[in-house]
C-alpha positions as CSV (number, residue, x, y, z in Angstrom):
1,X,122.7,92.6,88.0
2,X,119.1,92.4,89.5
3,X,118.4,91.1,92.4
4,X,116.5,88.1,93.2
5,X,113.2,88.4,95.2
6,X,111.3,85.9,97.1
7,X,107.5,86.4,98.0
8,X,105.8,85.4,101.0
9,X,101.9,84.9,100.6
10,X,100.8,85.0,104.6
11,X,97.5,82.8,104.8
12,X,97.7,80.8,107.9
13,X,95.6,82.5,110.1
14,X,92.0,81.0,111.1
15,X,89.7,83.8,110.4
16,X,87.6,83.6,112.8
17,X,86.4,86.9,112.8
18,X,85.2,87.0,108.8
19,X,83.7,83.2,110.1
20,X,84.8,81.5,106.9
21,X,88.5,80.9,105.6
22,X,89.3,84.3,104.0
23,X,91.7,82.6,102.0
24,X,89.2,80.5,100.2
25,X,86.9,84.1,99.3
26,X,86.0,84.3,95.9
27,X,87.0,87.9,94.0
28,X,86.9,88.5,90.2
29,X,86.8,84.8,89.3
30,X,89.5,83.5,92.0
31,X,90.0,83.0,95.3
32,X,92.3,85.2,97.4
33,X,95.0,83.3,98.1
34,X,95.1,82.3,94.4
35,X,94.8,86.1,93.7
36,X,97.8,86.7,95.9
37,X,100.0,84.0,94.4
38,X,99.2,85.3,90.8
39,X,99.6,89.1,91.6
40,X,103.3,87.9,93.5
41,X,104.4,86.0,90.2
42,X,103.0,88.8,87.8
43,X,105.2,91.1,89.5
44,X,108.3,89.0,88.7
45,X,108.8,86.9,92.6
46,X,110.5,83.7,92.2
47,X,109.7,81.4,94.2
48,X,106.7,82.2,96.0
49,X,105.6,80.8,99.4
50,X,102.5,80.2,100.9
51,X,102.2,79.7,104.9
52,X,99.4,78.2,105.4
53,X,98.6,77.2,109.1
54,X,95.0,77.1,110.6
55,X,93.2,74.1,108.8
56,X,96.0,74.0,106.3
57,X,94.5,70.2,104.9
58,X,91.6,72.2,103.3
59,X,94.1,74.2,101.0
60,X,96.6,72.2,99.8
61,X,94.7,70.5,97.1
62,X,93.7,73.9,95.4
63,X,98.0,74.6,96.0
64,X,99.1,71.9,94.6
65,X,97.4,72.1,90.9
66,X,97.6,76.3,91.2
67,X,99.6,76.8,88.1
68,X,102.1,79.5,89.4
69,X,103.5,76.2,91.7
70,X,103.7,77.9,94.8
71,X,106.1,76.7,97.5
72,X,104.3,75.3,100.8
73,X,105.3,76.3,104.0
74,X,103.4,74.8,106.9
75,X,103.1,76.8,109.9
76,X,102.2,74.8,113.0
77,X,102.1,77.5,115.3
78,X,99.9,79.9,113.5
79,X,98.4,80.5,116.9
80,X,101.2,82.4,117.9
81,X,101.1,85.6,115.9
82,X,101.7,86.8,112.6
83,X,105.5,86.7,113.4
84,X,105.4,83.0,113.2
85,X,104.4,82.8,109.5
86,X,107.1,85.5,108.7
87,X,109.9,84.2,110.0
88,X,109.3,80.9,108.6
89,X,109.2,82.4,105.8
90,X,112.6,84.7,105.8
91,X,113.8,81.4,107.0
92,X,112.8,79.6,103.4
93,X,114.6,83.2,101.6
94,X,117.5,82.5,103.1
95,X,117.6,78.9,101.8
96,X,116.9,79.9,98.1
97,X,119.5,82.8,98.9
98,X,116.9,85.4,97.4
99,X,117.7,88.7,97.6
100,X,115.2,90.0,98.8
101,X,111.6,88.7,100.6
102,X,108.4,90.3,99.0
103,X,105.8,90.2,102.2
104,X,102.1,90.2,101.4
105,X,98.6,88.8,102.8
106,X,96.0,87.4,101.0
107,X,93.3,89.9,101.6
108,X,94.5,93.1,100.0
109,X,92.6,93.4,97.3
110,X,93.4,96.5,96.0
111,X,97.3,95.1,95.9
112,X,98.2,94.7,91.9
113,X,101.0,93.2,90.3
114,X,101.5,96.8,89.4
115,X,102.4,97.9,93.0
116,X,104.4,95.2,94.2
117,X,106.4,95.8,90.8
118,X,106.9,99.2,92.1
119,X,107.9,98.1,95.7
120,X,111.0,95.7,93.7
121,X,111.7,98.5,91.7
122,X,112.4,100.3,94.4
123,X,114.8,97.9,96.2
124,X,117.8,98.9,97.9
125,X,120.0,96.2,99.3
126,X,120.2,99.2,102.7
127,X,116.6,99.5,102.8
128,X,113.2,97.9,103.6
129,X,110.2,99.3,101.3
130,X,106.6,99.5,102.3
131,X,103.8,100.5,101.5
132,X,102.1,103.5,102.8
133,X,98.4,103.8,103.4
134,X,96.4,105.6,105.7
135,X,99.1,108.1,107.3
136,X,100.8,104.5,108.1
137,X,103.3,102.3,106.5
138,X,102.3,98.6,106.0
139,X,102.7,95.6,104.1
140,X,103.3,94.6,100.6
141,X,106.6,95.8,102.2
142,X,110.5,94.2,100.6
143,X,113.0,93.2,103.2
144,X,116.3,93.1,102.1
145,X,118.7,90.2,102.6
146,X,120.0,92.2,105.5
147,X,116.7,92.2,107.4
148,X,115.8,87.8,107.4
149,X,117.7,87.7,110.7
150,X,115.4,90.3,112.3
151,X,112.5,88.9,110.7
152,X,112.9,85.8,112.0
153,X,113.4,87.0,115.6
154,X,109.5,88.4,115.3
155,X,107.6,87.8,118.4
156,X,103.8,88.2,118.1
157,X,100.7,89.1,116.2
158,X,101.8,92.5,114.6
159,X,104.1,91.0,112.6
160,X,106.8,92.9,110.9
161,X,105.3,96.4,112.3
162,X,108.1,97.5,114.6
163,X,110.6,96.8,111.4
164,X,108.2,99.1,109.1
165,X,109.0,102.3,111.5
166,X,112.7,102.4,111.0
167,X,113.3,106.0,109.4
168,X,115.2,104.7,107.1
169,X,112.4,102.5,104.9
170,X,111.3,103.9,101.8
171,X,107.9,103.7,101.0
172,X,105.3,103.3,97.7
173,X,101.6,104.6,98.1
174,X,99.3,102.1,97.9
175,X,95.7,103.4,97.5
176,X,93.3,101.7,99.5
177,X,95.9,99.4,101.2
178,X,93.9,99.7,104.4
179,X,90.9,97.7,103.2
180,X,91.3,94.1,103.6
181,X,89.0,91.0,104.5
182,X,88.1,90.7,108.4
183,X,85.3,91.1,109.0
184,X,81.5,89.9,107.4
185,X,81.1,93.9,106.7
186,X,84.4,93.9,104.7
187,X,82.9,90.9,102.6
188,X,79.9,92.9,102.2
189,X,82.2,95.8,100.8
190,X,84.4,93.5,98.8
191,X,81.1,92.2,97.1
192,X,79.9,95.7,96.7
193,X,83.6,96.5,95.0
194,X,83.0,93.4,92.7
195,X,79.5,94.3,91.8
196,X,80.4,97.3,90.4
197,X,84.0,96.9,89.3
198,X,85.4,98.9,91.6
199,X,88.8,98.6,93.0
200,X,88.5,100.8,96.0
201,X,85.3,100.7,98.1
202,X,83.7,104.5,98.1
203,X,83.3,104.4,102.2
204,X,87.1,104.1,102.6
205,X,89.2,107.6,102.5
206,X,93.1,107.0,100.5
207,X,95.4,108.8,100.9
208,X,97.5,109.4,97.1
């Protein structure tokens, strides 16, 4: 019997450090946060949630017509850390009594469909899966139905981090999974990585 899986787009933070809503970045013909919900229902999540929270009113009309009908999850206190956005979003898997909850931001470009296949593939009703990158394991990461209560007891901004270095979580490699949208030099890169069809910017070391 397969299990089902829930995804969780994060985009309600307030960029201010890129100076423009990452989430509205265009990349290969779409903007990121539609790249996020498209890559999260190519991979076979259903539903998939969107937490939107710093000027969330500039978003939804672009939600509401996205043709992969993404569920909308308000987050009015974005300004309290990633944690917030998660655990309203476990909160939401636990009311469609998913399986599982597929975690993932908006700005990881070199996230495919592929990968977070790979992640469900390797579910294990015992075990979270994460990604690893960089010597570290991160998110796209799959919590378990057994793991919503502890994500929705998340305090802060470093989201699901301390839940990610549990022993017992299996892990995917994700190339490049370090590289996301911050900063105006990351937009530079991701421009760059568009430019020449790239899916890894050649200043970034991955680790297989």
């Amino acid at each position: 019997m397969s299990r089902r899986v829930a995804a969780l787009v994060l985009a309600a933070g307030a960029s201010e450090r890129l100076g423009q809503p990452k989430q509205l970045v265009q990349y290969q013909g779409e903007c990121l946060m539609d790249r996020a919900i498209r890559m999260a229902h190519e991979a076979g999540a259903s539903p998939v949630f969107v937490v939107l929270g710093a000027g969330y009113e500039a978003f939804l009309e672009g939600l509401q017509s996205n043709p992969y009908e993404p569920r909308i999850l308000i987050n009015k206190a974005w300004k309290r850390g990633m944690s917030t956005s998660i655990a309203l979003g476990a909160a939401a898997a636990e009311r469609v009594d998913a399986d599982d909850l597929l975690v993932l931001t908006c700005d990881q470009v070199t996230v495919t469909a592929e990968h977070l296949r790979r992640l469900m593939e390797a579910s294990h009703r015992e075990h979270v899966v994460a990604s690893h990158y960089y010597e570290r394991r991160g998110i796209p990461a799959l919590f378990p139905e057994f793991s919503f209560h502890a994500l929705q007891e998340l305090t802060g901004d470093t989201g699901a981090r301390e839940l990610l270095q549990d022993d017992a979580v299996l892990t995917v490699p994700l190339r490049g999974g370090e590289f996301d949208v911050d900063t105006p030099a990351d937009l530079e890169r991701l421009q760059a990585m568009e430019a020449d069809h790239s899916h890894v910017p050649s200043t970034i070391m991955s680790l297989e």
